[in-house]
N, C-alpha and C positions, 0 to 999 in steps of 0.2 A: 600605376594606380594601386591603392591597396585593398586589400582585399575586402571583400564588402561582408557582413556578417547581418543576422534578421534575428530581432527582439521578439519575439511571438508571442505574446503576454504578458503579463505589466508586472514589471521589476519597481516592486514594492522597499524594499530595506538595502538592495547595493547598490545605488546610482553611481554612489562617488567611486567605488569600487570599480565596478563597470568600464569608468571613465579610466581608470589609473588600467587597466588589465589590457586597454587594448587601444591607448594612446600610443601612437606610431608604429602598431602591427595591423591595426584593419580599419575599416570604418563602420561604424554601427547605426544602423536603421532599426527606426520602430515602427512596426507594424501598426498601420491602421485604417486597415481594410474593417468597412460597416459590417460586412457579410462574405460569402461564401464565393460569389460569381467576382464581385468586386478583387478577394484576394486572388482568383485564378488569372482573372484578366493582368492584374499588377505583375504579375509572374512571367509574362510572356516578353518575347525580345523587344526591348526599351519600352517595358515596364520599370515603375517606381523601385519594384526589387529583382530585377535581371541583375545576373551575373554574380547572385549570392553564394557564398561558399557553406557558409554555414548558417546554421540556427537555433536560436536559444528557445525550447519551445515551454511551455506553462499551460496545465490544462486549461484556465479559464481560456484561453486563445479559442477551446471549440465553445461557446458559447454565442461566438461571430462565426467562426467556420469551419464550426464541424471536428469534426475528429480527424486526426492522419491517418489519412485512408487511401488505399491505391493510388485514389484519380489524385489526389493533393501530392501523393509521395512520386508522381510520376512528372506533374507539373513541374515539382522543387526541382526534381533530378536537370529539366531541362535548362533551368537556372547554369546548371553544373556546381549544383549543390552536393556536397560528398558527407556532410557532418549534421545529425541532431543532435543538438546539449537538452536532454530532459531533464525537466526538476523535477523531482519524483520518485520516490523509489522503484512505485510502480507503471509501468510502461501499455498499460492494453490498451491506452489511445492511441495507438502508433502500430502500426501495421509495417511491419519490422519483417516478414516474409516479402512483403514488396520491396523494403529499403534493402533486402539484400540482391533481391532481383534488379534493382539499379545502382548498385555499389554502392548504397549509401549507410554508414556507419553510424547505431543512435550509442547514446552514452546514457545512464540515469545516475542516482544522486543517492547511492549506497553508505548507510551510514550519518551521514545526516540527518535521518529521520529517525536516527535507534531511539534516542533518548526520550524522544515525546511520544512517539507511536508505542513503546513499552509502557509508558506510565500511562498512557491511556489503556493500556489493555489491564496492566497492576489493579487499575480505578475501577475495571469493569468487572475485573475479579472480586476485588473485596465488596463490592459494592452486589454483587449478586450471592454472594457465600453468604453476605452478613444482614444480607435485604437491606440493603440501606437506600436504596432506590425506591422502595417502597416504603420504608418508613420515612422519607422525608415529604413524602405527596402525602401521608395519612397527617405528618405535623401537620402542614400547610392547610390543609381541608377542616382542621382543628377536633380531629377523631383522635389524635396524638396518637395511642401505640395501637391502637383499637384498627383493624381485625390482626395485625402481627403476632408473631407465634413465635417465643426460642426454640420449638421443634423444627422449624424451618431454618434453623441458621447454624452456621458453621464457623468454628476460628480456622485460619489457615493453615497455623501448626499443624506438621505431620499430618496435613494429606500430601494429595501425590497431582502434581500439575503435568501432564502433557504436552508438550509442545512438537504440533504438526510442521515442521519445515524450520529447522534450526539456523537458520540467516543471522544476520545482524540485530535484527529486532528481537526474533526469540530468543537469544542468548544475553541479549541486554534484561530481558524478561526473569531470564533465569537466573541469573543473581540476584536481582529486585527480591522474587520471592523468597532466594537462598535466604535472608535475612529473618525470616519467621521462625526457623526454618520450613519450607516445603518441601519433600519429596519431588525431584524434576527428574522427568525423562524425557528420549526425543524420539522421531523418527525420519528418518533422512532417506535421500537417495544413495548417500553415501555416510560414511563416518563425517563430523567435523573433525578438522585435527586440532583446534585449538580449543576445544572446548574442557573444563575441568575434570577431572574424575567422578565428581561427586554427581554428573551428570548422566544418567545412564543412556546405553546409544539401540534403540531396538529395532534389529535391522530386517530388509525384508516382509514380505507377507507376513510371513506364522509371527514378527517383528511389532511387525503395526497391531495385529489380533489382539499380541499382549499387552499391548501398551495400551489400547480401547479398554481389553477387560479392567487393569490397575488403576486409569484415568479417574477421578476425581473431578479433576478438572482437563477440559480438551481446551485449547488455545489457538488457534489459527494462523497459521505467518505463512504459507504457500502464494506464491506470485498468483497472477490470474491468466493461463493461457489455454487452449484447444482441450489439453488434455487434464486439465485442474479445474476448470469449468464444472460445480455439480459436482465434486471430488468427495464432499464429504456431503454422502449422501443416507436415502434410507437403510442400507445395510451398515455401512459405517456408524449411524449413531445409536441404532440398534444393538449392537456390538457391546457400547456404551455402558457400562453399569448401571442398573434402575439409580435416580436421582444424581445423575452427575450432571456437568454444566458445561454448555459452550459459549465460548468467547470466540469473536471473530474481530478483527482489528488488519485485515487481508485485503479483500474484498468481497461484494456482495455474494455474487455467480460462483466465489468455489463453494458455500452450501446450496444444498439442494432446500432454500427456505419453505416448500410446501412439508418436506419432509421433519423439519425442524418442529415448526409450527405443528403437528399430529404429534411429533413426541412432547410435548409441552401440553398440548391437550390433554392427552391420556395421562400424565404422569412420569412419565419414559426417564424424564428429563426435569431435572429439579430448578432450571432456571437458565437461562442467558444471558450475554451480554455484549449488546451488537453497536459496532461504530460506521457498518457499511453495509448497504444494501443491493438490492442486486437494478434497483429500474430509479436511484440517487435523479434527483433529492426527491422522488416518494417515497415513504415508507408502507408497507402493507400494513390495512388499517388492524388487521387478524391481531399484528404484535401490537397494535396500541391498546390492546385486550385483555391485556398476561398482567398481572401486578407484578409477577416476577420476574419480568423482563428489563432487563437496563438497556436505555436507549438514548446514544447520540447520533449527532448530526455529520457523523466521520472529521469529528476533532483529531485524528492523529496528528497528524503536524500542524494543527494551528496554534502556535507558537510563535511569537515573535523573532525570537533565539532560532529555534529551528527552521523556519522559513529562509532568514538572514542567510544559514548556513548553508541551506540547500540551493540558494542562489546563486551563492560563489561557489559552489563546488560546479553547479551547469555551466556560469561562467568559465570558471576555470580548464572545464573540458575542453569548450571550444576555443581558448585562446589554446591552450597546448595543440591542440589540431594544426594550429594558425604558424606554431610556433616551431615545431615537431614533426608535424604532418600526423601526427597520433596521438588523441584525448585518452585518460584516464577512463575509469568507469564504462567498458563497454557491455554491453547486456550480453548474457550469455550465446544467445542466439547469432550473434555475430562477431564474436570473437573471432581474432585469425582471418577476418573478411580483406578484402583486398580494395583499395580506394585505386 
């Protein structure tokens, strides 16, 4: 028999692709369990999906059941499931300290997401430098420039962008901006090595200090785990130069948002520009308050193009598993894991 593979949320733009990747290596099931108890039940021996090996998973999937959590990543295991294909770049619905407690191997979808998740951040930047988020709500209300100030607005030539956690996203970022030009610098756990000259690398504590006081603009691209959680917090924006600005295009939970929100009050902080929250899809009403605050609905990848893309690359993962016995793309935390 061949190997049975689980669709875990609705593959939108690869169907036909889908079909061609894993014609005569596995067979593919779509999940469609109503809820939560219904997908545990299916999971169990001669259930609808026993004896899965892998699975393609897509956040909407927790909207029926939940997030990949222990009890789910314990169930799958007994499948003798050994492969997650997430689409996603980022991974904290998936509980990846249990997937490694049951030899299970996730993959996420690195890269595929640079190009729109940077122009989304690019959008949030110009858009907050230039208040242009605020002057299109004062158009619309037919106050036209009334209360806007050119004392509040900046061109982006020659300042200086910040980019906290230089990945694929912030370095797709960082030539976006190179084109004004803007001063870019980064801080890392480590050097990039392929990052340009023209990028400065500030390494370390006394690293990050400096690159707070120089920031202009602070930029967010740090994953979301244990110890990023609240990363940038009251001391870190503090830090901050009076009227600099953060953009977060990451996730909610690595700011500390009560601390945000006080430096935006007081003045600390001369404006934001947020595509993710920390308790999605509320938003805290405090930021529906700020004029200078730019606010989406975590449009990073929604894109057509980039959706498409990050489908076949999850795809792609778990046929190479299928194929290989080893997907591309594995998450840091489980590299080197042993199936």
């Amino acid at each position: 028999m061949a190997p049975r593979v689980l669709i875990c949320g609705d593959l939108v733009w690869a169907h036909q692709e889908c079909a061609q990747m894993f014609e005569g290596i596995g067979e593919v099931i779509v999940m469609d369990s109503t809820d939560r108890k219904s997908f545990l039940a299916d999971l169990k021996p001669n259930g609808k999906y026993s004896g899965i090996v892998g699975c393609y998973r897509h956040n909407i999937s927790a909207d029926k059941i939940g997030i990949f959590d222990r009890e789910i990543i314990q169930h799958l295991s007994s499948t003798g499931l050994k492969w997650i294909a997430h689409n996603g770049a980022g991974y904290d619905q998936i509980d990846v300290i249990a997937c490694k407690d049951f030899g299970i191997v996730v993959s996420n979808t690195p890269g595929a997401v640079d190009d729109a998740t940077a122009t989304t951040a690019l959008y949030l930047l110009i858009s907050t430098l230039r208040q242009f988020s605020w002057a299109e709500r004062s158009a619309r209300s037919g106050t036209w420039k009334n209360p806007l100030s050119s004392r509040n607005a900046h061109d982006l030539t020659g300042h200086t962008l910040a980019i906290l956690g230089l990945g694929g996203i912030g370095l797709r970022l960082a030539y976006l901006v190179h084109a004004f030009p803007m001063r870019v610098i980064y801080h890392n756990r480590n050097r990039v090595q392929d990052a340009p000259d023209w990028i400065e690398f500030y390494e370390g504590k006394d690293g990050l200090d400096r690159l707070l006081k120089e920031a202009d603009v602070l930029s967010v691209h740090v994953p979301l785990r244990d110890d990023t959680e609240g990363m940038v917090g009251e001391e870190m924006i503090r830090k901050l130069r009076k009227g600099a600005v953060i953009i977060n295009t990451a996730r909610g939970k690595v700011i500390d948002e009560e601390a945000l929100i006080r430096a935006l009050e007081d003045g600390h902080l001369a404006a934001a520009g947020l595509d993710v929250y920390p308790s999605e899809p509320s938003i805290n009403p405090k930021l529906l308050t700020f004029n200078n605050v730019t606010l989406l609905p975590h449009m990073g990848t929604e894109t057509r193009d980039s959706q498409k893309k990050m489908e076949i690359r999850a795809l792609a993962n778990l046929r190479d598993y299928l194929v290989k016995g080893i997907g591309s793309d594995v998450v840091p935390e489980l590299r080197g894991a042993k199936l």
